[in-house]
TIRODREN-248787 format. One record per residue (C-alpha): residue in one letter; residue number from 1; chain; x, y, z. Coordinates in steps of 0.1 Angstrom, whole numbers, plus 5000, padded with zeros to 4 digits. Example, Ala and Ser with C-alpha at 12.3 -4.5 7.8 and 13.67 -1.06 7.14 Angstrom:
<atoms>
+--------+-----+--------+------+------+------+
: residu : num : chaine :   xx :   yy :   zz :
+--------+-----+--------+------+------+------+
:      a :   1 :      A : 5123 : 4955 : 5078 :
:      s :   2 :      A : 5137 : 4989 : 5071 :
+--------+-----+--------+------+------+------+
</atoms>
This chain:
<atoms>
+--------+-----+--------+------+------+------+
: residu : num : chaine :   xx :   yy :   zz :
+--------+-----+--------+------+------+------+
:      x :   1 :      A : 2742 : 6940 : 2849 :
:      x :   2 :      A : 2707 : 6949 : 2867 :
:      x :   3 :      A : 2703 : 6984 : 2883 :
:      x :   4 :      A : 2675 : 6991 : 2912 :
:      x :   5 :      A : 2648 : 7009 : 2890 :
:      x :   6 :      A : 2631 : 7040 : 2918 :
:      x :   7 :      A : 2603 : 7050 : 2898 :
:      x :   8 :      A : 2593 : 7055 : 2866 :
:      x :   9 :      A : 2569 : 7088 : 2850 :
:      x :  10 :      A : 2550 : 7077 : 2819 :
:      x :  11 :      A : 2546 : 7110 : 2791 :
:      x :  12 :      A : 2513 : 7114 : 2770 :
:      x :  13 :      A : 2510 : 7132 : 2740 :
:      x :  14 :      A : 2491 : 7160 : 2756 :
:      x :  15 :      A : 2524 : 7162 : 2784 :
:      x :  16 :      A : 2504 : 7149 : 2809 :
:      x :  17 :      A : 2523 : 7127 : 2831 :
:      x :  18 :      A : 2521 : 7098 : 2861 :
:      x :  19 :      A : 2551 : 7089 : 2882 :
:      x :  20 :      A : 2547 : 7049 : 2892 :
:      x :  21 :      A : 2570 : 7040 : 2918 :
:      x :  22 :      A : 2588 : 7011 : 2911 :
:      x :  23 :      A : 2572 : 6986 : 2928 :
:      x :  24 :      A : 2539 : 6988 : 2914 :
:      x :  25 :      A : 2558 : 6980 : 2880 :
:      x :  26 :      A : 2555 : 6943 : 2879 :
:      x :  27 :      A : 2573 : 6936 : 2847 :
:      x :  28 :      A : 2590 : 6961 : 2822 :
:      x :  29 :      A : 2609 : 6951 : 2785 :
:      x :  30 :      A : 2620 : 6975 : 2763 :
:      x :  31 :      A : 2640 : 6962 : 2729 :
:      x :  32 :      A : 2656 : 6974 : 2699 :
:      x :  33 :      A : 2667 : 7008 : 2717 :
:      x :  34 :      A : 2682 : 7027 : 2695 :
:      x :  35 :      A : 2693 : 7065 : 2692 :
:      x :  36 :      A : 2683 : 7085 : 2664 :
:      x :  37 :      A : 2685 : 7125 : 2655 :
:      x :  38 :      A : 2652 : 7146 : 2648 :
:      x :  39 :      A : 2656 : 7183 : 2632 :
:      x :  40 :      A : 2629 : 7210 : 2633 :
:      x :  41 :      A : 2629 : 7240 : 2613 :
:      x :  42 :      A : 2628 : 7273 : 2638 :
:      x :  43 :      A : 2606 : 7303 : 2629 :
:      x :  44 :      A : 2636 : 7323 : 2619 :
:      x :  45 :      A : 2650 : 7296 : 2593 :
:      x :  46 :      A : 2673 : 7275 : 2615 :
:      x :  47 :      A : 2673 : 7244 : 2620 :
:      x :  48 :      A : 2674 : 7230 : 2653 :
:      x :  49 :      A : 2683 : 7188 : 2659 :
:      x :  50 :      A : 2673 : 7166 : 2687 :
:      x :  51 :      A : 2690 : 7139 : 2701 :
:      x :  52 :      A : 2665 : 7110 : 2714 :
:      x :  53 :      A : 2665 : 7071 : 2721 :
:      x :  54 :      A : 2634 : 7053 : 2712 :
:      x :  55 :      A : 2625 : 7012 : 2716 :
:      x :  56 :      A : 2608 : 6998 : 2690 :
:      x :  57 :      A : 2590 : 6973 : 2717 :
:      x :  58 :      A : 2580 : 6982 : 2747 :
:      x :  59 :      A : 2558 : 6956 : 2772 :
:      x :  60 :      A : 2548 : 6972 : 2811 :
:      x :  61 :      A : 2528 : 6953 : 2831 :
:      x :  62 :      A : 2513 : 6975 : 2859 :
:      x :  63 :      A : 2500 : 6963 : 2892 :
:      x :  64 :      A : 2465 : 6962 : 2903 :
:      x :  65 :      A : 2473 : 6977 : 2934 :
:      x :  66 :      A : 2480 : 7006 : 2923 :
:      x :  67 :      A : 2448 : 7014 : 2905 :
:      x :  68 :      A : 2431 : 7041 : 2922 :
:      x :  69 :      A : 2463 : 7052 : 2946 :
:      x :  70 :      A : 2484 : 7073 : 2914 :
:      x :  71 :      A : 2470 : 7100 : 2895 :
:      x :  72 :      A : 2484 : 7121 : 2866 :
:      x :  73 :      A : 2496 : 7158 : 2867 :
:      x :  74 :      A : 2457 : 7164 : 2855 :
:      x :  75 :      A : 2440 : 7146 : 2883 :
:      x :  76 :      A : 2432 : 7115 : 2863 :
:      x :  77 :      A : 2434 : 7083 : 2879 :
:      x :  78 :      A : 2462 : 7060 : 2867 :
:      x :  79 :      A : 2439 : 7031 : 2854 :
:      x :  80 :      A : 2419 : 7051 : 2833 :
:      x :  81 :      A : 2442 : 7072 : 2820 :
:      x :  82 :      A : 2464 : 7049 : 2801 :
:      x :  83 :      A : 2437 : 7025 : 2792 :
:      x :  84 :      A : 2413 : 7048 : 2783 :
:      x :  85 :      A : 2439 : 7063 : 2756 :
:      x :  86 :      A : 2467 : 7049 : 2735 :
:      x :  87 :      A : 2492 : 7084 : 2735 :
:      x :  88 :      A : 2517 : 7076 : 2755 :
:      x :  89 :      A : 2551 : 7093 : 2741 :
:      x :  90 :      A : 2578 : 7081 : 2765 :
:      x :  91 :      A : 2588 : 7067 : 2796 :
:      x :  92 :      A : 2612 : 7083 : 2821 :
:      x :  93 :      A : 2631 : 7058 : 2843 :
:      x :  94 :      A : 2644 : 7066 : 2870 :
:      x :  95 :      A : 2673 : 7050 : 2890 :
:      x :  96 :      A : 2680 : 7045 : 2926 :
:      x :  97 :      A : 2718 : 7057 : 2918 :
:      x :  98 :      A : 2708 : 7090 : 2904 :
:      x :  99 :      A : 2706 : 7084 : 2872 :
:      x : 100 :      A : 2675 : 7088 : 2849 :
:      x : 101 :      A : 2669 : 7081 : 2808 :
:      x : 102 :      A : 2642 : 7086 : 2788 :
:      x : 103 :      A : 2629 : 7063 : 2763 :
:      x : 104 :      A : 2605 : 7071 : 2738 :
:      x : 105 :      A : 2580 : 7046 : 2724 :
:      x : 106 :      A : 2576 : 7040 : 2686 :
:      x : 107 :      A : 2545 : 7056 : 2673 :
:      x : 108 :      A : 2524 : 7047 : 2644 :
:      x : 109 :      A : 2490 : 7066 : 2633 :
:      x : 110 :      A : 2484 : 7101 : 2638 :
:      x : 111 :      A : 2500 : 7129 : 2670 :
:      x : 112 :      A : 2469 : 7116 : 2695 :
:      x : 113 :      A : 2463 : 7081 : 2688 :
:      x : 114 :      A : 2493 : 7057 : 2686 :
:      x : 115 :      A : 2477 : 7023 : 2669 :
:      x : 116 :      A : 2508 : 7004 : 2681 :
:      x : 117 :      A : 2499 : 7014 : 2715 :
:      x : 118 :      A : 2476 : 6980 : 2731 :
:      x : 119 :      A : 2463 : 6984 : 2765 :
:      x : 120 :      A : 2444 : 6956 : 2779 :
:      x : 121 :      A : 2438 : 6939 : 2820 :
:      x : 122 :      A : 2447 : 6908 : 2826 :
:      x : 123 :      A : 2430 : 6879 : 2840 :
:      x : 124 :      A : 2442 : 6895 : 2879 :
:      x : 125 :      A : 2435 : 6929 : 2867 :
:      x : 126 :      A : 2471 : 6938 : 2863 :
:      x : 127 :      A : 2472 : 6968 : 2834 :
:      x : 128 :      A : 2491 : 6960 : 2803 :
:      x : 129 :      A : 2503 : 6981 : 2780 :
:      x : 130 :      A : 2521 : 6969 : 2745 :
:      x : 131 :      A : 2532 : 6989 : 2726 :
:      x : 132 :      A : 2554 : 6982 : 2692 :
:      x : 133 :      A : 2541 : 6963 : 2656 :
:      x : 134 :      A : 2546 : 6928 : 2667 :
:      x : 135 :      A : 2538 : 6912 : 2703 :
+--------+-----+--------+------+------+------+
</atoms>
Protein backbone atom coordinates (compact mmCIF):
# COMPACT_ATOMS: atom_id res chain seq x y z
CA UNK A 1 0.00 0.00 0.00
CA UNK A 2 1.61 3.47 -1.17
CA UNK A 3 0.59 6.72 0.73
CA UNK A 4 1.03 10.45 -0.99
CA UNK A 5 4.32 11.45 0.83
CA UNK A 6 3.71 15.94 1.36
CA UNK A 7 7.02 16.74 2.44
CA UNK A 8 9.74 15.65 4.14
CA UNK A 9 12.27 17.80 6.97
CA UNK A 10 15.78 16.29 7.10
CA UNK A 11 17.40 16.73 11.03
CA UNK A 12 21.27 17.44 11.50
CA UNK A 13 23.19 16.77 14.39
CA UNK A 14 23.41 20.44 15.35
CA UNK A 15 19.13 20.47 15.07
CA UNK A 16 19.33 22.33 12.14
CA UNK A 17 16.69 21.40 9.80
CA UNK A 18 15.37 21.65 5.81
CA UNK A 19 11.76 20.85 4.88
CA UNK A 20 11.85 19.37 0.98
CA UNK A 21 8.51 19.25 -0.33
CA UNK A 22 7.79 16.09 -1.80
CA UNK A 23 8.29 16.57 -5.21
CA UNK A 24 11.73 17.59 -5.22
CA UNK A 25 12.34 14.06 -3.67
CA UNK A 26 13.01 12.01 -6.67
CA UNK A 27 13.55 8.65 -5.13
CA UNK A 28 13.50 7.63 -1.28
CA UNK A 29 14.31 3.76 0.31
CA UNK A 30 14.56 3.20 3.70
CA UNK A 31 15.06 -0.69 4.92
CA UNK A 32 15.52 -2.64 7.92
CA UNK A 33 13.20 -0.20 10.05
CA UNK A 34 13.18 -1.26 13.24
CA UNK A 35 12.16 0.18 16.75
CA UNK A 36 14.40 0.11 19.55
CA UNK A 37 14.40 1.77 23.22
CA UNK A 38 17.26 4.33 24.37
CA UNK A 39 17.61 5.27 28.30
CA UNK A 40 19.40 8.30 29.67
CA UNK A 41 20.35 8.83 33.10
CA UNK A 42 18.54 12.32 34.41
CA UNK A 43 20.67 14.67 36.69
CA UNK A 44 18.64 13.63 39.66
CA UNK A 45 19.28 9.72 39.24
CA UNK A 46 16.40 8.63 37.14
CA UNK A 47 16.35 7.10 34.34
CA UNK A 48 14.44 8.32 31.49
CA UNK A 49 13.80 5.75 28.09
CA UNK A 50 13.07 6.72 24.60
CA UNK A 51 11.15 5.18 22.16
CA UNK A 52 12.62 5.57 18.45
CA UNK A 53 12.53 3.74 14.92
CA UNK A 54 15.72 3.82 13.07
CA UNK A 55 16.60 2.23 9.21
CA UNK A 56 19.64 0.74 8.92
CA UNK A 57 19.66 1.92 5.04
CA UNK A 58 18.59 4.80 3.98
CA UNK A 59 19.08 6.02 -0.15
CA UNK A 60 17.36 9.86 -1.10
CA UNK A 61 17.89 11.05 -4.20
CA UNK A 62 17.21 14.91 -4.26
CA UNK A 63 16.39 16.96 -7.29
CA UNK A 64 18.53 19.37 -8.94
CA UNK A 65 15.84 21.74 -9.09
CA UNK A 66 15.70 22.38 -5.95
CA UNK A 67 19.26 23.41 -5.36
CA UNK A 68 19.28 26.96 -4.46
CA UNK A 69 15.22 27.30 -3.89
CA UNK A 70 15.32 25.49 0.04
CA UNK A 71 17.30 26.60 2.81
CA UNK A 72 17.71 25.32 6.38
CA UNK A 73 16.40 26.84 9.69
CA UNK A 74 20.12 28.55 9.67
CA UNK A 75 19.93 30.16 6.26
CA UNK A 76 22.12 27.60 4.52
CA UNK A 77 21.23 26.60 1.16
CA UNK A 78 19.97 23.01 0.73
CA UNK A 79 22.86 21.72 -1.62
CA UNK A 80 25.57 22.70 0.43
CA UNK A 81 24.34 21.91 3.55
CA UNK A 82 23.89 18.17 3.28
CA UNK A 83 26.81 17.65 0.97
CA UNK A 84 29.08 19.75 2.63
CA UNK A 85 28.44 17.61 5.94
CA UNK A 86 27.65 13.94 6.73
CA UNK A 87 25.36 14.66 10.29
CA UNK A 88 22.17 14.08 9.33
CA UNK A 89 20.24 12.35 12.38
CA UNK A 90 16.72 11.80 10.98
CA UNK A 91 14.17 12.27 8.54
CA UNK A 92 10.63 13.53 9.30
CA UNK A 93 8.05 12.36 6.70
CA UNK A 94 5.32 13.78 6.34
CA UNK A 95 1.99 12.56 4.91
CA UNK A 96 -0.70 14.14 2.82
CA UNK A 97 -3.37 12.28 5.35
CA UNK A 98 -2.02 13.81 8.41
CA UNK A 99 0.05 11.62 9.46
CA UNK A 100 3.88 12.12 10.12
CA UNK A 101 6.93 9.52 11.43
CA UNK A 102 10.17 10.01 12.08
CA UNK A 103 13.00 7.85 11.07
CA UNK A 104 16.33 8.04 12.36
CA UNK A 105 19.30 7.07 10.29
CA UNK A 106 22.05 4.59 11.64
CA UNK A 107 25.12 6.37 12.70
CA UNK A 108 28.57 5.22 12.82
CA UNK A 109 31.76 7.47 13.96
CA UNK A 110 31.61 10.11 16.32
CA UNK A 111 28.16 12.87 17.42
CA UNK A 112 29.25 15.23 14.23
CA UNK A 113 30.47 13.09 11.56
CA UNK A 114 28.42 9.99 10.62
CA UNK A 115 31.03 7.87 8.27
CA UNK A 116 28.04 5.81 7.02
CA UNK A 117 26.62 9.04 5.80
CA UNK A 118 27.83 9.25 1.56
CA UNK A 119 26.72 12.29 -0.19
CA UNK A 120 27.68 12.50 -3.73
CA UNK A 121 25.85 14.32 -7.39
CA UNK A 122 25.06 12.52 -9.96
CA UNK A 123 25.91 12.57 -13.51
CA UNK A 124 22.42 15.24 -13.83
CA UNK A 125 23.36 16.84 -10.67
CA UNK A 126 20.66 15.21 -8.66
CA UNK A 127 22.07 15.11 -4.73
CA UNK A 128 22.49 11.70 -3.28
CA UNK A 129 22.68 10.89 -0.07
CA UNK A 130 23.53 7.07 1.29
CA UNK A 131 23.58 6.48 4.13
CA UNK A 132 23.95 2.75 6.00
CA UNK A 133 27.32 0.23 5.91
CA UNK A 134 26.57 -1.45 2.65
CA UNK A 135 25.21 0.31 -0.72
Amino acid sequence: MFTLLKKIEIVFENVEWIEIPAKFISALRMYNIKNFRRSYKNFDKSLAVGKFTCADKIFIKIDKAAKDKFFSNAGADIFSRIANYQDITSFDLKYADGFEEKIYAIRGGTDEINYLQKNYFDDEGNLIVEIGKEF
